[in-house]
C-alpha positions in Angstrom: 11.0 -7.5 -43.1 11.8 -3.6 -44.7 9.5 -2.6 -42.1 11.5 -3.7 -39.4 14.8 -3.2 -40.9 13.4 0.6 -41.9 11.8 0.9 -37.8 14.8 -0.4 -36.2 17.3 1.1 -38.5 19.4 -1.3 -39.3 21.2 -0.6 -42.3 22.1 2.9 -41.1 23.6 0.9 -37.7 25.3 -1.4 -40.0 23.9 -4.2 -39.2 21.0 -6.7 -40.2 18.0 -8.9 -39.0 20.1 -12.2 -38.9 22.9 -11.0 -36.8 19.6 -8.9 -34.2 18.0 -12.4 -34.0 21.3 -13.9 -32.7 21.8 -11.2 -30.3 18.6 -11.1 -29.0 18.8 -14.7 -28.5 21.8 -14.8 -26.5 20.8 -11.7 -24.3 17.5 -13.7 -23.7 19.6 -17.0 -22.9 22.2 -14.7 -20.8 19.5 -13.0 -18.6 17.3 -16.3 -18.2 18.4 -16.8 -15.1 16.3 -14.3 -13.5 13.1 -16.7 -13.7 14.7 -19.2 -11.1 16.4 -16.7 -9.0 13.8 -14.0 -8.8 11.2 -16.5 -7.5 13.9 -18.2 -5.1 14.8 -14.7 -3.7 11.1 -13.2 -3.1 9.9 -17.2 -1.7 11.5 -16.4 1.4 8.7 -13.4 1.7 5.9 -15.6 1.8 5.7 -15.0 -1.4 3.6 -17.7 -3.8 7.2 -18.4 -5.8 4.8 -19.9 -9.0 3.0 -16.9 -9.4 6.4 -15.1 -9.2 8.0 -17.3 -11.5 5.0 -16.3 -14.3 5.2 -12.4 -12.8 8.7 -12.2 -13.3 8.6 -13.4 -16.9 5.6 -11.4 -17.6 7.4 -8.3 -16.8 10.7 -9.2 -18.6 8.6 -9.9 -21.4 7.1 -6.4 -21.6 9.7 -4.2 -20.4 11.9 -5.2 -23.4 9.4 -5.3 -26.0 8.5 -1.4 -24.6 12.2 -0.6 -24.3 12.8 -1.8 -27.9 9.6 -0.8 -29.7 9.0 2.5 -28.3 12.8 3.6 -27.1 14.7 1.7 -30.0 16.8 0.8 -27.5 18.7 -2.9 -27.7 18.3 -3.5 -24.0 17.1 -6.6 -22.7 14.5 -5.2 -19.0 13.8 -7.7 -15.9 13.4 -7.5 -12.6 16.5 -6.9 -10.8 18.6 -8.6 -8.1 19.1 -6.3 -4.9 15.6 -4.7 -4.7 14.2 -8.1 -3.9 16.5 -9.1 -1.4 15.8 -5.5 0.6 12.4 -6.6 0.0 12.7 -10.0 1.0 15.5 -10.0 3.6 15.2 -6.4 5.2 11.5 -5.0 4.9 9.4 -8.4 5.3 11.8 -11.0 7.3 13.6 -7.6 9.1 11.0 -5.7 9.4 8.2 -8.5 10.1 6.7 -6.3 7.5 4.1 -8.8 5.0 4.7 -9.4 1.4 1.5 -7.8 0.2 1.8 -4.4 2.4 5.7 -4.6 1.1 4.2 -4.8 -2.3 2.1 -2.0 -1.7 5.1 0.0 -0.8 6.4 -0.7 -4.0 3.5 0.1 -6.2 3.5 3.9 -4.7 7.4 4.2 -5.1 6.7 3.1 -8.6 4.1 5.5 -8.9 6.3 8.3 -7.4 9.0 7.0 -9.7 6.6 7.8 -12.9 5.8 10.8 -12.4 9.7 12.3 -11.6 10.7 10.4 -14.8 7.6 12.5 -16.3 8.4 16.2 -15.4 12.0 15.2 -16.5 13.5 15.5 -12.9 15.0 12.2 -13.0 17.0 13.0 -16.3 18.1 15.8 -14.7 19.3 14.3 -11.1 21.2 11.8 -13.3 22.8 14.1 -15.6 24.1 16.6 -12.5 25.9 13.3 -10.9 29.6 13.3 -11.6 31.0 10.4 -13.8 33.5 8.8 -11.7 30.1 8.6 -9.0 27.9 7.4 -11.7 30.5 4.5 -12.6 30.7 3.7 -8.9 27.0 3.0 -8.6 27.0 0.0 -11.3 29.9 -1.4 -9.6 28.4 -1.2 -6.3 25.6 -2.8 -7.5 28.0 -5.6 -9.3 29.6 -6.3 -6.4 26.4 -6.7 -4.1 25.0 -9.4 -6.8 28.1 -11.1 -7.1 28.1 -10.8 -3.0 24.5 -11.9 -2.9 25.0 -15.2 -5.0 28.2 -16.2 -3.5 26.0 -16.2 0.2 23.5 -18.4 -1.6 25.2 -20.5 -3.1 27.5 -21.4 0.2 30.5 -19.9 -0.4 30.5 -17.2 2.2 28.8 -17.1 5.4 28.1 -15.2 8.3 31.2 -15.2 10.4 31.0 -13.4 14.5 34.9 -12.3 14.3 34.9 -11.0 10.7 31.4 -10.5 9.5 32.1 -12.8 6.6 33.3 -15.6 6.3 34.3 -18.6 4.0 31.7 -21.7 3.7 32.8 -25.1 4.3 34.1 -27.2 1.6 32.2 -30.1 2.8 28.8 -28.8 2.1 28.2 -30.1 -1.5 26.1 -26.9 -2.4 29.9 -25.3 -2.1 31.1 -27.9 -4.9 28.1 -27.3 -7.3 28.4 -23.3 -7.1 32.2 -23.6 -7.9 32.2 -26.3 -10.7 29.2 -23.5 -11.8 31.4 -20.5 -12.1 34.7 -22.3 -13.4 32.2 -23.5 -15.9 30.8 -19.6 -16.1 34.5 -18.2 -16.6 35.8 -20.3 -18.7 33.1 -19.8 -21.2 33.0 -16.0 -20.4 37.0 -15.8 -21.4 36.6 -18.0 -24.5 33.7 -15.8 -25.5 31.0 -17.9 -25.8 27.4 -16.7 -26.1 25.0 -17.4 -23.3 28.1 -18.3 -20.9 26.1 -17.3 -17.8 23.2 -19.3 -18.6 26.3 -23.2 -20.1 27.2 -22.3 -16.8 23.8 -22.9 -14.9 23.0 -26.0 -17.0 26.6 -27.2 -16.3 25.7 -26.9 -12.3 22.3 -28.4 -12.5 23.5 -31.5 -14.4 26.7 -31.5 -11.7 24.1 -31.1 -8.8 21.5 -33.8 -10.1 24.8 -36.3 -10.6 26.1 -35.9 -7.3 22.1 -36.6 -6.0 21.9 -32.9 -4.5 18.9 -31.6 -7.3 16.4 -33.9 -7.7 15.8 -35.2 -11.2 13.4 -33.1 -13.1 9.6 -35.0 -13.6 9.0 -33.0 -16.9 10.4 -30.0 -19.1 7.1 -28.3 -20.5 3.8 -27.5 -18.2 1.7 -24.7 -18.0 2.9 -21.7 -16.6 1.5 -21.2 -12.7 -1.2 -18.7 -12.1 -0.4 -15.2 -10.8 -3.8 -15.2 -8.9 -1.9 -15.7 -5.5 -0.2 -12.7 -5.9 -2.3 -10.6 -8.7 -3.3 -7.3 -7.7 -2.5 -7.4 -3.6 0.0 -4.2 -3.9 -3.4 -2.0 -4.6 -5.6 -4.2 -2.3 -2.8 -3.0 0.3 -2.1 0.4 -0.4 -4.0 1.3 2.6 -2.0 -0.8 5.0 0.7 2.1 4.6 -0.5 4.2 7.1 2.6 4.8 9.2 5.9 6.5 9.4 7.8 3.5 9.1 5.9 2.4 5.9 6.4 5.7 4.4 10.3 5.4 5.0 9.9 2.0 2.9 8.2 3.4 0.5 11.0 6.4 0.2 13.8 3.2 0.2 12.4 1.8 -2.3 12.4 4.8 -4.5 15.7 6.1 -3.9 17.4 2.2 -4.1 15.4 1.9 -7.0 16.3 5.0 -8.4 19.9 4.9 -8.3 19.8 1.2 -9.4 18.5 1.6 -12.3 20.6 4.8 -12.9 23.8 2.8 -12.2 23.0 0.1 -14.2 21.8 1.9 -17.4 24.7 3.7 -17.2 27.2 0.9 -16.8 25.2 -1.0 -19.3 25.5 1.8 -22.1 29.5 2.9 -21.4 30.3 -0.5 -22.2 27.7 -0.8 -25.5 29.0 2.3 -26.4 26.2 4.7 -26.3 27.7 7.3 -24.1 27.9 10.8 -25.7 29.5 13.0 -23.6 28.8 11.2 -20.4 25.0 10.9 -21.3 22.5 8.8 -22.9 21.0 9.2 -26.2 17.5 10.6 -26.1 14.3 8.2 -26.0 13.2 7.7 -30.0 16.6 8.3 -31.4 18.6 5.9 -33.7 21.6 4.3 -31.7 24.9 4.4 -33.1 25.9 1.0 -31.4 24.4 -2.6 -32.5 23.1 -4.1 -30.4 25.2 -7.0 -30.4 27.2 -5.1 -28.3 24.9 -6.1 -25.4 25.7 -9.6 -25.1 
């Protein structure tokens, strides 16, 4: 226990292993919602949703441990909504591009994506971007997520005369997402932890009342294989042999780029970990607890 109070640095931040362990547990119940989405989202690829399902919480899993054991930073990592509606909607249903050359394309952004973040040219792109531009990034990115779940769950449509529109109140998908989010908000405004994820229970239990989820036929089984999926971005890398693939690839690493710039940066103005407009250093103690993060 000294070891991780000495590691983490917890007295220095004022704060204590108790009051991490109920943090960490509402940022995990807070960002849970990523396993049902993420595998929803990418489906619509082709995409074996099980093995995206175990993917997805594999790499959740291990970006935060790396982000908190090596960068002693309190941030929870998963994948993130946006890139994998581009991927799904634009590049592979768009497109008519397939999942596993798409994935390809987004193994060698990633690799591209390395190796600036390596020679430090990343740090220094994000640094030379103004503030008021850097704040409008995470909001741009808020308001295509909130955008993106308010399309699936029915609430706005695809309208000829205005672009978008407003979905019918008799679809009962409509009723469950907004008994969801006045569920959500309230909870949110009371300031209760893990609002977002009271919020989806709430709806499910609304949705399998009114008959429109089926009940569920167990709550524990083994988690599905990745093998569908499991190592098809290398087995493809040589699909991207075109123009057109190497534009995907260069979307993917500039979308991805300034997401996670945007994000980061929204994400640490409001924990408080802003110095002068930039981040703390990698290794460095925080002067923030990370309750803040919930």
């Amino acid at each position: 226990m000294n070891f991780i109070k000495n590691y983490f640095h917890l007295e220095k931040l004022g704060t204590n292993v108790r009051t991490e362990f109920i943090a960490g547990l509402t940022t995990f119940i807070s960002m849970s919602y990523i396993l049902f989405v993420n595998p929803s989202v990418l489906g619509a690829s082709g995409m074996n949703t099980g093995a995206v399902f175990t993917a997805t919480a594999l790499a959740a899993a291990l970006g935060t441990a790396i982000m908190g054991i090596v960068a002693n930073y309190p941030i929870g990592e998963a994948p993130a909504l946006g890139i994998n509606a581009f991927f799904a909607y634009t590049v592979c249903i768009g497109m008519k591009v397939s999942w596993e050359t798409a994935l390809a394309s987004v193994f060698v952004a990633s690799i591209i994506f390395i190796l600036i973040t390596l020679f430090k040219l990343r740090e220094k792109i994000i640094d030379s971007i103004p503030s008021d531009l850097k704040f409008a990034i995470s909001s741009g990115i808020g308001l295509f997520i909130a955008f993106l779940g308010l399309q699936n769950g029915g609430l706005i449509v695809a309208n000829k005369s205005t672009l978008v529109g407003l979905g019918s109140l008799h679809n009962p998908l409509v009723w469950i997402t907004i008994f969801g989010l006045i569920v959500t908000v309230i909870l949110m405004i009371l300031g209760i932890p893990g609002a977002i994820f009271i919020g989806m229970i709430a709806a499910s239990i609304f949705g399998i009342c009114t008959g429109q989820i089926a009940v569920p036929h167990k709550f524990i089984s083994l988690a599905p294989s990745l093998a569908p999926t499991f190592g098809q971005a290398i087995f493809h890398v040589k699909d991207i042999n075109s123009l057109q693939m190497w534009v995907v690839v260069l979307t993917f690493l500039l979308v991805t780029f300034f997401d996670t710039a945007g994000t980061l940066i929204g994400l640490a103005q409001q924990a408080g970990f802003m110095k002068n407009n930039k981040m703390p250093r990698v290794g460095k103690a925080l002067a923030a607890d990370s309750t803040a993060m919930m």
